[in-house]
N, C-alpha and C positions, 0 to 999 in steps of 0.2 A: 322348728316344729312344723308339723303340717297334720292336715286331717285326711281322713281315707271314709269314705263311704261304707254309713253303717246298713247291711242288709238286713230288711226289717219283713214280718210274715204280717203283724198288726201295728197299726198306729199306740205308742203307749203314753200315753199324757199323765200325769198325775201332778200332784202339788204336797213338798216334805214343806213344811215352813213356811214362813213369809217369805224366805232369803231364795229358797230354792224355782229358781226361773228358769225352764229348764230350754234347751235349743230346739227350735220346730225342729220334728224327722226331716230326714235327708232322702232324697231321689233313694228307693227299697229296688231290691231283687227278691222277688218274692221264693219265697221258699215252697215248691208245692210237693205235699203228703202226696202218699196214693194209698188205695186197698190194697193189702197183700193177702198173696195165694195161700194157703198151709203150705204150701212146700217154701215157697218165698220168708214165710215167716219161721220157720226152721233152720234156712239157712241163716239167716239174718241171727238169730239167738246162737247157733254154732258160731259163724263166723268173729261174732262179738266175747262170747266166752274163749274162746282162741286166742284172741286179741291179748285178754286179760292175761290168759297163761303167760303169752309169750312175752306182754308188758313185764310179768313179775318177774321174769328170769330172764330181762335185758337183753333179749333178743328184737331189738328192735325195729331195723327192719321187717320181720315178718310180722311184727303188731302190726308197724301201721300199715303193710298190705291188708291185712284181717278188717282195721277198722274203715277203710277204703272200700271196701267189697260191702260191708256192708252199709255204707253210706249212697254207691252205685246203686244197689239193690231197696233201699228206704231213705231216701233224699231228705227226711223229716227226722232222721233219727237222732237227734240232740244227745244223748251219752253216748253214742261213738262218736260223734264232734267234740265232744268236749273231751274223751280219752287221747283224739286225735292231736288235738290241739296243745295237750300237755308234754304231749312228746317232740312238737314241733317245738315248745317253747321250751322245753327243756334245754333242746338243742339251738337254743336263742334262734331259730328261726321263725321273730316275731310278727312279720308279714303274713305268714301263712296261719301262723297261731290265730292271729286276729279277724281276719278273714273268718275261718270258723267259727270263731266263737263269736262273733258277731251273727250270724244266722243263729247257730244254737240259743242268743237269748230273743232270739224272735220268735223259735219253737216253744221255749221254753222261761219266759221274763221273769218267774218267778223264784227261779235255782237260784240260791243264793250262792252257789258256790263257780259257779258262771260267771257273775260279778267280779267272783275272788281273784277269778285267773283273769281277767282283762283288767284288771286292775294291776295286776303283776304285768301283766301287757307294753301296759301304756305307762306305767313306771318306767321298766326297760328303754321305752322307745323316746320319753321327756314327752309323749305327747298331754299337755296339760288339758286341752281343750277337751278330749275326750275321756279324761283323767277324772275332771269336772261333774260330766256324765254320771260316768259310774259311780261316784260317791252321791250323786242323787240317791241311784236305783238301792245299793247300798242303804241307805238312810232313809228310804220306804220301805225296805224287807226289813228293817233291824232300826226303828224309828228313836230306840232307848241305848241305842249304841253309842255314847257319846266320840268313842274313837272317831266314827268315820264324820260326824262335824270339823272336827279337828284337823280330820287330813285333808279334807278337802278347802277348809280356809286356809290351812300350810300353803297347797298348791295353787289358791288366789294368791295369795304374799308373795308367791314365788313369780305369779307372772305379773306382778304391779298391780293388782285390782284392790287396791288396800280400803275401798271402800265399800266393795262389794265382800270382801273377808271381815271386816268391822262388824256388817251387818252379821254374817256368820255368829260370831264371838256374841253378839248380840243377844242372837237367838237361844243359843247355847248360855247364856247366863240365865234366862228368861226359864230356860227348858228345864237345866240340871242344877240349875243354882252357881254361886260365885267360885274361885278356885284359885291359887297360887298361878298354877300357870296361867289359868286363864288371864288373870292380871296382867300378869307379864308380860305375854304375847300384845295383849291388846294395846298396854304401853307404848311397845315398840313398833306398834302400827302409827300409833300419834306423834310420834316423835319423827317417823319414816317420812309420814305427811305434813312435817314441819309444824305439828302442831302440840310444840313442846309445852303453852302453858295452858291447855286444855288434858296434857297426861298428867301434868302438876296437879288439876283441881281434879279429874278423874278420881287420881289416887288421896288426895286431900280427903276428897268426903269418901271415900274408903275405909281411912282411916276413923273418920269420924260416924261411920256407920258401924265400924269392927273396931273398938279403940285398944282391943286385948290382942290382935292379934299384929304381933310385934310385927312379923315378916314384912309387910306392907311399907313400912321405915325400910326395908331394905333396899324392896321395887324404887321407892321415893326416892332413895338415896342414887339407886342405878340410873337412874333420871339426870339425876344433879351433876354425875361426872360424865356423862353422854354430853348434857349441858358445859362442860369444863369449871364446874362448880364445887371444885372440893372440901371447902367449906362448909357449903347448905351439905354436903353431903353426910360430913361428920357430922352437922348437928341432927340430924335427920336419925340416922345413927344412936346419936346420944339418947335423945328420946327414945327407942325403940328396945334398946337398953336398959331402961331405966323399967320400963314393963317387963320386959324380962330376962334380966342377967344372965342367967346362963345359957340364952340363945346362942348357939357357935356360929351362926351364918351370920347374925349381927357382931360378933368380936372377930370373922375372919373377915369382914366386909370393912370395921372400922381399922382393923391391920391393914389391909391394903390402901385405904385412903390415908394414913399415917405416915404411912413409906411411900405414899406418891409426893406429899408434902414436906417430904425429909424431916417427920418425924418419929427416929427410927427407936427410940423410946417408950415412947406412947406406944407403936406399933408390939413391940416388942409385949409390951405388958399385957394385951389383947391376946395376942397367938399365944401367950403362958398359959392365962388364962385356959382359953377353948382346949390345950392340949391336954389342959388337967381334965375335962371332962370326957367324958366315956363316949357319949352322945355322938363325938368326931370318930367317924373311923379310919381306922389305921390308913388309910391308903388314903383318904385326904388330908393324914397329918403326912404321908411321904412326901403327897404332892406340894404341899408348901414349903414343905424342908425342902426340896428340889428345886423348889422357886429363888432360893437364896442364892445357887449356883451363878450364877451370871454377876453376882453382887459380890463375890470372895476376896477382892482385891479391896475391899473396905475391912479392914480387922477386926470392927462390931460386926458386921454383916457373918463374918468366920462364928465369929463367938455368941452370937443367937443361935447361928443353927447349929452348934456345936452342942447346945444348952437344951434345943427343943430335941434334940436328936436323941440326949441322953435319957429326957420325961418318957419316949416312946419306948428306948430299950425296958425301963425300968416298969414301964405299962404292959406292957408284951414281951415277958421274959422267956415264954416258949412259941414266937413267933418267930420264926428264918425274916421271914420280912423287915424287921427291926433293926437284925444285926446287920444284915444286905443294905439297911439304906444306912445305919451308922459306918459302916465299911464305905460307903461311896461319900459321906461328907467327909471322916479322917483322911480319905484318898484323895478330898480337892482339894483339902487343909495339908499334902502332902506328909502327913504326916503316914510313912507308908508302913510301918512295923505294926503302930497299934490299929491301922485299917487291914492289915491281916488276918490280924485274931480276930476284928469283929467278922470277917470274911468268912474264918473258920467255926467262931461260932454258930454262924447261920448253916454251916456247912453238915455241922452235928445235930444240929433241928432236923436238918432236911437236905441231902446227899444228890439231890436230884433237880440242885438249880445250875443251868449252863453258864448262865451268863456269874454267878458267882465263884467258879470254877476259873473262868477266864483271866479272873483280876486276880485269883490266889496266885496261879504259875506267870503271869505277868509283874506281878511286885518282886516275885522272886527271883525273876531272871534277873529284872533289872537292880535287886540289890545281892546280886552274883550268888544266891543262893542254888546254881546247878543243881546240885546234885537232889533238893528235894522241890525243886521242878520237875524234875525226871519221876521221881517219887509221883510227886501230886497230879503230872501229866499222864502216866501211866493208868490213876487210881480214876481221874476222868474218863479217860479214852476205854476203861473197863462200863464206864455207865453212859454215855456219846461215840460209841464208835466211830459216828459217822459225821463228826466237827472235823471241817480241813483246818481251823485256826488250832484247836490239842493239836495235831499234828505238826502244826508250823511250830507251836509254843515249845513243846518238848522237843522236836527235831532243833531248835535252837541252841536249848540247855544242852541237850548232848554237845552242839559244837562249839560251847563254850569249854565245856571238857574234853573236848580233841577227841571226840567218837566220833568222826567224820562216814565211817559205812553207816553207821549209826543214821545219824541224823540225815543223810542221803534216801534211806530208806523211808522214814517218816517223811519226809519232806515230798516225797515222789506219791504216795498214801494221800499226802493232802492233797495232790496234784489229781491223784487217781479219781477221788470224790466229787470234781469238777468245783473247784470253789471257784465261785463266780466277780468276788469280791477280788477288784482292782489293784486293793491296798494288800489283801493275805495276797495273792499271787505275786503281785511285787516284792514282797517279803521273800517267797517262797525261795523265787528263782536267785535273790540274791544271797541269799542266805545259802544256796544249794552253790553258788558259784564260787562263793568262800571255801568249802568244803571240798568243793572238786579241786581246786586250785592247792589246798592243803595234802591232797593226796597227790597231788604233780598231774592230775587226767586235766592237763591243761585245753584240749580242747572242747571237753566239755565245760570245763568251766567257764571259757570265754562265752559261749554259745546259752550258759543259762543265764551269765552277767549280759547278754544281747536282746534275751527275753526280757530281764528284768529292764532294759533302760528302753524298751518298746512298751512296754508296758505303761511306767513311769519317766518319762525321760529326763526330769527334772528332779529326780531320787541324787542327790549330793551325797548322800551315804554308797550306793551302789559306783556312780560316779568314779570317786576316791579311790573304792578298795580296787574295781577293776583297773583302771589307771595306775597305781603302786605294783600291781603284781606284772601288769606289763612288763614296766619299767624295771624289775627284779627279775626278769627273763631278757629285759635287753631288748624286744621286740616292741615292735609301733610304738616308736617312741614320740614320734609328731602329734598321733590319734591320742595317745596317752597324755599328751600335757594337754591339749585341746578339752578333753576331759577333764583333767583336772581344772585348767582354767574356768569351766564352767562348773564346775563343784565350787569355786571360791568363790564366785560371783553367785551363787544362789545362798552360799553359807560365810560371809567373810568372819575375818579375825580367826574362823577355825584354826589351832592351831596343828591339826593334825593334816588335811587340807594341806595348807603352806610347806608342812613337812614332805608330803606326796610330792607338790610342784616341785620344791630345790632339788628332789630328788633325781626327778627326770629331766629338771638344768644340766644335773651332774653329770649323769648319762649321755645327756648330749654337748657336755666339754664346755658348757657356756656358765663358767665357774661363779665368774664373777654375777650372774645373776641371780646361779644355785648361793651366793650367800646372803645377800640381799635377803632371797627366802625364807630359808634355813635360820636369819635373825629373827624374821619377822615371828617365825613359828615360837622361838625358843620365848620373843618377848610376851606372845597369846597365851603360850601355856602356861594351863593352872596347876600340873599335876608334874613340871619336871619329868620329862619322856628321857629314858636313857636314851633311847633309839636315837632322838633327834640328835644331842649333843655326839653321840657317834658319827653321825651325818656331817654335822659340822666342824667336827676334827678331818674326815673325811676330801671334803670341800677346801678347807683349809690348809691342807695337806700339796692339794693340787694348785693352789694359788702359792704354794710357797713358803708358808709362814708352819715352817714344819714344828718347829717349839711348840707353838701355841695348838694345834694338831695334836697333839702327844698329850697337853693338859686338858683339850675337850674330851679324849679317849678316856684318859683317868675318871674324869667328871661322867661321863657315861656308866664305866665300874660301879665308881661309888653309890650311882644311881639303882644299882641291880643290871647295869646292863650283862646279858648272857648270851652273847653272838658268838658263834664261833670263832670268828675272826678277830674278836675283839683284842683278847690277852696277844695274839700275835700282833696285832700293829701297837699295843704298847711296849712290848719285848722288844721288837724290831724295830721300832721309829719310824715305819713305813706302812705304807697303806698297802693292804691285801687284798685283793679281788674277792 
């Protein structure tokens, strides 16, 4: 922070308050008037209304020539400094903004609107000290404005003067009378100054000045766990309660102190409570349901917010909002069929939220529902054209369903859009390299699997699939295990992974390592991959043990395997290229 010299035309002294002490002026550049000519004062009113035109139709440049010309011509003219000034600061060129407008309130001390804009000023620039300033002059033009007491003790707090903002908060009780925030704040000056048990009796005989008004038990209570005191806190609580039960700030305040003490019971009974009342709005009962997010891995923690989530649908039956956040707790409870429909309910409320569009074609892809991802992605990207992730989403479903030009095409759309996001581009390019490679344009496909592992280079998924297709062309077969070795080491036990590696063992004659593999995969997998037990009839095959070869091929069949070559090497007893 620093100060810059204010250019001043009079000395302006005055006194807002006890609290307000204001800094002797500073070394002035005097500003000096002159008589003008009629012709001088003609141009000066042309050149200033000129200004304004060309201000309002953003031509700016030629404003502030206009307001320049007549600044040259009336060196005292305060409204074209300060039109001047708004354009400079518009274009955050706040050195020069302040500059001006620091003369203009020397012309002119009593503009309140002068004020306004060095106040935006010196916001921009973190200068406090002069920040300081202006909430004086502020607070002698507008002496009933409680606002600018306020900002200007913020910005003591902000630079440590917690004594000289006390006083502030002081004054301001004295002036406008007592206040929730006001409490508050002042609190946390006491507690700032390590003077936590003078914020205790502050707020004590608050209490006992005000004994109805419950809030004050809450101030007390936020005391107590600043203090590490979660005890006094909930009793504090208790009482506060007791005056008036349906306070929601005292039942979400005793929820929180319940669940900091692992009493998720209690807690629980509190947040029921408050949810049942009206008085909570919806968006601070989302925001506590959201709070339970981090806790999901405790099956009470699931089954509260599973309970407070259902109060809210059944509270807001025509709110999207309700079904959108019961769709995001069934989605952390994995439970991902009935977080669809709540998905799609909100969707029927209101067709026009992005982000619940996202999770609809994303449950579905991943519970291999294609074809009405394609559906749902389409019926998005008619109301977002311009989302590169619809693009990614539905260019995917298609290449689950082998539309490989298909989802090429989306995929290049999302590309086109400039998605900025690390992770959709990483998707994009591998997802695009799967596809190319499907259509044989092998060297594109290498080239967008090259994009994606520059992108990502630690993607085990991209990894993998470019690696296997290598190796099923027979080329870079060293770069391809190298790959894949580092896909198992970022993802072990994959059993898909291990299946890739044996693979490119096999490719390169190093049999007996491809079986090793080849076990390890069969032993990971959850799901019985025909593919692999072909692999290992395969491998098996070349080590020798041709019987047993013959009965992994079988085993492959019976699995659904569908390779070409398959029914040949059981027909024949021999492994087929």
């Amino acid at each position: 922070m620093y100060k810059k010299s204010i250019t001043i035309l009079t000395l302006i002294s005055c006194s807002v308050l006890s609290f307000a002490q204001q800094s002797k002026p500073k070394q002035a550049t005097i500003v000096v008037g002159k008589v003008l000519s009629a012709s001088d004062s003609l141009l000066v009113k042309q050149f200033f209304f000129d200004g304004l035109r060309e201000k309002v139709i953003q031509n700016t440049p030629l404003a502030t020539d206009y307001f320049k010309r007549v600044i040259d011509i009336d060196p005292a003219n305060d409204a074209a400094m300060y039109e001047l000034a708004v354009i400079y600061n518009t274009q955050n060129n706040t050195e020069e903004a302040e500059k001006i407008m620091q003369k203009a309130t020397t012309v002119s001390p009593d503009n309140f609107w002068y004020w306004i804009l060095l106040e935006d000023i010196y916001a921009k620039t973190g200068n406090a000290a002069q920040l300081n300033l202006v909430y004086d002059e502020l607070i002698r033009l507008n002496p009933e404005a409680q606002e600018y007491y306020l900002a200007k003790a913020a910005v003591l707090v902000d630079q440590n003067k917690l004594d000289e903002a006390d006083l502030v908060y002081q004054e301001v009780q004295k002036h406008f009378g007592s206040s929730d925030e006001l409490t508050k704040v002042r609190q946390q000056i006491y507690l700032q100054k390590g003077k936590s048990t003078q914020a205790v009796a502050d707020l004590e005989k608050l209490i006992r000045d005000n004994p109805k008004n419950a809030n004050n038990y809450v101030y007390l209570a936020d005391i107590y766990v600043q203090l590490g005191d979660r005890e006094k806190a909930v009793d504090a609580l208790q009482k506060g309660k007791n005056i008036d039960p349906q306070n929601t700030l005292i039942r979400l305040s005793l929820a929180d102190n319940y669940r900091a003490l692992n009493r998720f019971d209690d807690a629980f009974v509190e947040l029921k409570t408050a949810f049942q009342n009206e008085d909570l709005s919806l968006d601070e009962k989302v925001r506590v349901i959201l709070s339970f997010f981090p806790l999901f891995t405790d099956a009470k923690a699931r089954a509260f917010a599973d309970e407070l989530a259902v109060i809210v649908v059944r509270s807001y039956p025509h709110d999207p909002k309700s079904y959108a956040m019961y769709g995001d707790v069934l989605f952390q409870e994995q439970k991902y069929s009935e977080a669809l429909q709540a998905y799609k309910s909100a969707l029927k409320l209101n067709n026009q939220i992005f982000e619940v569009w996202e999770q609809v074609i994303r449950i579905e892809i991943s519970g291999d529902d294609f074809q009405q991802a394609i559906i749902d992605g389409d019926a998005a990207l008619a109301i977002f054209p311009n989302q590169a992730t619809l693009y990614l989403f539905t260019g995917m479903a298609y290449a689950r369903e082998q539309q490989h030009d298909k989802t090429i095409t989306y995929l290049k759309s999302a590309i086109s859009l400039g998605a900025d996001n690390k992770q959709v581009l990483d998707q994009i390019y591998s997802t695009l390299g799967d596809s190319y490679n499907a259509l044989k344009r092998y060297k594109e496909s290498d080239e967008a699997y090259e994009k994606a592992l520059e992108i990502n280079p630690v993607n085990s998924y991209t990894l993998n699939n470019y690696a296997y297709y290598l190796s099923l062309r027979g080329v870079e077969l060293e770069k391809a295990a190298q790959m894949s070795q580092r896909a198992i080491t970022l993802y072990p036990n994959n059993a898909s992974s291990e299946d890739t590696y044996a693979w490119i063992l096999f490719k390169q004659k190093k049999y007996d390592e491809a079986r090793i593999w080849i076990e390890k995969a069969i032993h990971d997998d959850q799901s019985s991959s025909a593919i692999q037990f072909e692999h290992y009839g395969d491998i098996l095959y070349y080590l020798g043990e041709k019987k047993q070869a013959v009965e992994q091929w079988k085993k492959a069949r019976s699995l659904g395997g569908k390779s070409s070559q398959l029914e040949k090497k059981i027909n024949g007893q021999k492994y087929i290229e």
